[in-house]
C-alpha positions as CSV (number, residue, x, y, z in Angstrom):
1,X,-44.6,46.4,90.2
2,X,-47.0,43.4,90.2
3,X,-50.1,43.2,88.0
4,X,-52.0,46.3,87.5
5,X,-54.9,47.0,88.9
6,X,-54.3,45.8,92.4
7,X,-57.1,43.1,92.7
8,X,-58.1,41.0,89.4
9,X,-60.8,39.4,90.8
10,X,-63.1,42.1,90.6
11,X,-64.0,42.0,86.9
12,X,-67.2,42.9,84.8
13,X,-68.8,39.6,83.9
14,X,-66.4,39.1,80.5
15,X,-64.2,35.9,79.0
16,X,-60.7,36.1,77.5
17,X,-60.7,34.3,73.9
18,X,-58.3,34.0,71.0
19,X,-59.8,36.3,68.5
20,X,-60.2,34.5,64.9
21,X,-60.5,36.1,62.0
22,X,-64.2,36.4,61.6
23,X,-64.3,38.5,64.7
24,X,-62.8,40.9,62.6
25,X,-66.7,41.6,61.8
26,X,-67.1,42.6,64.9
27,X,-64.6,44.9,66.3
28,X,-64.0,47.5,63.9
29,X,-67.2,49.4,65.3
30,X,-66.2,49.1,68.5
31,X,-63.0,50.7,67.9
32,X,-64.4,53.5,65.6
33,X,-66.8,53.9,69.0
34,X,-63.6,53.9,71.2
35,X,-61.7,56.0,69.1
36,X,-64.6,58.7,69.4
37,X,-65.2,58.5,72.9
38,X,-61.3,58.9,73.8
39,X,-61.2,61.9,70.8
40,X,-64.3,64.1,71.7
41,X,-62.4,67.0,69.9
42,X,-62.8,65.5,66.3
43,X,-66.2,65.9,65.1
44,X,-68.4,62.5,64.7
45,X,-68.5,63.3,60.9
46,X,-64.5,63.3,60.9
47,X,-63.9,59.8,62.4
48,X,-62.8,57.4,60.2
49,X,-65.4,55.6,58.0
50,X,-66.1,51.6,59.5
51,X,-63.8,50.4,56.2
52,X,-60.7,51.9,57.7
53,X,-61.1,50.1,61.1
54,X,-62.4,47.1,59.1
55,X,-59.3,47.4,57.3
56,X,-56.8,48.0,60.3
57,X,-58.5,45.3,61.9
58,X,-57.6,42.7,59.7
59,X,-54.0,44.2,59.0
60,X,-53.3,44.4,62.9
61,X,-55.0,41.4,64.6
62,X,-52.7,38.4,63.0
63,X,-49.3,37.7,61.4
64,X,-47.2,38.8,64.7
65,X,-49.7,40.3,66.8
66,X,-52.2,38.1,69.1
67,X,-55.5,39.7,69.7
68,X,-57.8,38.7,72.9
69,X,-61.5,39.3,72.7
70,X,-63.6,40.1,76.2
71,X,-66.8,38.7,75.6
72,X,-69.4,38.9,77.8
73,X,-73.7,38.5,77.7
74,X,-74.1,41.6,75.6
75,X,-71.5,40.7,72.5
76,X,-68.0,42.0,72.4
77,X,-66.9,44.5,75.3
78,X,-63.2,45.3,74.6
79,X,-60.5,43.8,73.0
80,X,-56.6,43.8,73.2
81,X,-53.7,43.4,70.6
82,X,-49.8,42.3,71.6
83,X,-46.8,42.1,69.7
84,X,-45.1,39.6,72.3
85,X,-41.8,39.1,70.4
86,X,-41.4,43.3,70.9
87,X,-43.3,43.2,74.5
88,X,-45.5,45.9,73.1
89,X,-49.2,46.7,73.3
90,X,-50.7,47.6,69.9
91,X,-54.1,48.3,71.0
92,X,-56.5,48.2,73.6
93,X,-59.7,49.1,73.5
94,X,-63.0,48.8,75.5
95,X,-66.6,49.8,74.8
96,X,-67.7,53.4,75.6
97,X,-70.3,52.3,77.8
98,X,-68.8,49.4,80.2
99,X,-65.8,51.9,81.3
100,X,-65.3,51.7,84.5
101,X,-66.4,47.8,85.2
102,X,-63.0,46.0,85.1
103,X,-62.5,44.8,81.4
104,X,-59.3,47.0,80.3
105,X,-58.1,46.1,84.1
106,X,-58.7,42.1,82.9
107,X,-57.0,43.2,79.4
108,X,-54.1,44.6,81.1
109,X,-53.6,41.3,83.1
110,X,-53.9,39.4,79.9
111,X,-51.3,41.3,78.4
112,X,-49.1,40.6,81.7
113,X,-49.6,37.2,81.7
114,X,-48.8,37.2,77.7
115,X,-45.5,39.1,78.1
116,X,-44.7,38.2,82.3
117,X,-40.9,40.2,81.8
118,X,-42.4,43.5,80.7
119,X,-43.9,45.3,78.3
120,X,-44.5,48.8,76.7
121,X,-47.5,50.8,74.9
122,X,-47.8,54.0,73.5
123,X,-50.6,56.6,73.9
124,X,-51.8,59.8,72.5
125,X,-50.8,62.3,75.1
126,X,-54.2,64.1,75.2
127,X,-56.0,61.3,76.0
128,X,-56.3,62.1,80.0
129,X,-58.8,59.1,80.9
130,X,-56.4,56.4,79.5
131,X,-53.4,58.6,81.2
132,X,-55.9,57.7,84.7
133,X,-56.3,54.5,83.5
134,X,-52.6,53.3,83.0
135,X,-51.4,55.3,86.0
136,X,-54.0,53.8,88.3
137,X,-53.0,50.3,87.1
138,X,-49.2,51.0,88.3
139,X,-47.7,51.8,84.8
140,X,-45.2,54.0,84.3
141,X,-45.2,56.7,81.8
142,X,-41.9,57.3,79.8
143,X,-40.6,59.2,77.0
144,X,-43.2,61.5,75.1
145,X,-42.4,61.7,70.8
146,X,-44.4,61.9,67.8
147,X,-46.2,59.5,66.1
148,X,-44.3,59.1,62.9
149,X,-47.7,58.6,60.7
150,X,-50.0,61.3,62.9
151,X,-48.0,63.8,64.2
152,X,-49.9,64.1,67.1
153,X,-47.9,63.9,70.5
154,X,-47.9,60.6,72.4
155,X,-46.4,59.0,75.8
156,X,-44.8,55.6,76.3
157,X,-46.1,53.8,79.2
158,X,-44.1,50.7,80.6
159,X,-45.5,47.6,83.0
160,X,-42.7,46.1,84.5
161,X,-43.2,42.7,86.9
162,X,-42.1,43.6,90.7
């Protein structure tokens, strides 16, 4: 299996960066807004307040983790969190409205490039786009568990280098 996506070229107009900590600021709404949009069953008024992804942002974005930042003309567009010493994906997460236009494809190649012998993620198993979106991209998905802080059902998805 070779990078996902087939063709990289073909990306929304976005840059890869090193995120720093004061872009902390800005990516906790734009997970709260990705959260939503991939958990239409939970009602707007039972997502998480802005201080827990706030929180969770700053917790999860340094110490072992590396988190990537596509920017583009209109502010922050997606971002991505690895734990390369475990090959696993933490997080990635791209804004509502530019799915479809490459930027989780350029994530994934960012992770690939970050962790070129493999690495593995874990998903909530009702989340059918992302299911498209990984299986499109020529992952594979693996073992389904329970998160051990949620409950809820998830799938492991591997990316493996041909």
């Amino acid at each position: 299996m070779g990078q996902p996506g087939g063709s990289l070229s073909l990306y929304a107009d976005a840059s890869l960066r090193r995120a720093v900590p004061d872009d902390t600021e800005a990516m906790p709404a734009l997970w709260r807004r990705a959260w939503a949009s991939a958990n239409p069953q939970v009602p707007s008024g039972d997502v998480a307040p802005p201080a827990h992804w706030r929180a969770r942002a700053h917790s999860e974005c340094f110490g072992a983790a590396e988190c990537w930042l596509a920017d583009g003309d209109g502010g922050l567009r997606g971002f991505l969190v690895i734990e390369p010493a475990r090959r696993y994906l933490a997080q990635l997460h791209v804004e509502p409205a530019w799915h479809g236009r490459g930027i989780g494809r350029r994530l994934l190649a960012q992770a690939c490039e970050r962790m070129p012998d493999g690495w593995t993620l874990h998903m909530a198993e009702d989340n059918r786009r992302a299911h498209r979106f990984y299986a499109a991209a020529g992952l594979q998905a693996g073992a389904r568990d329970l998160h051990s802080a949620t409950g809820r059902p998830r799938i492991a998805w591997h990316w493996l280098p041909a």
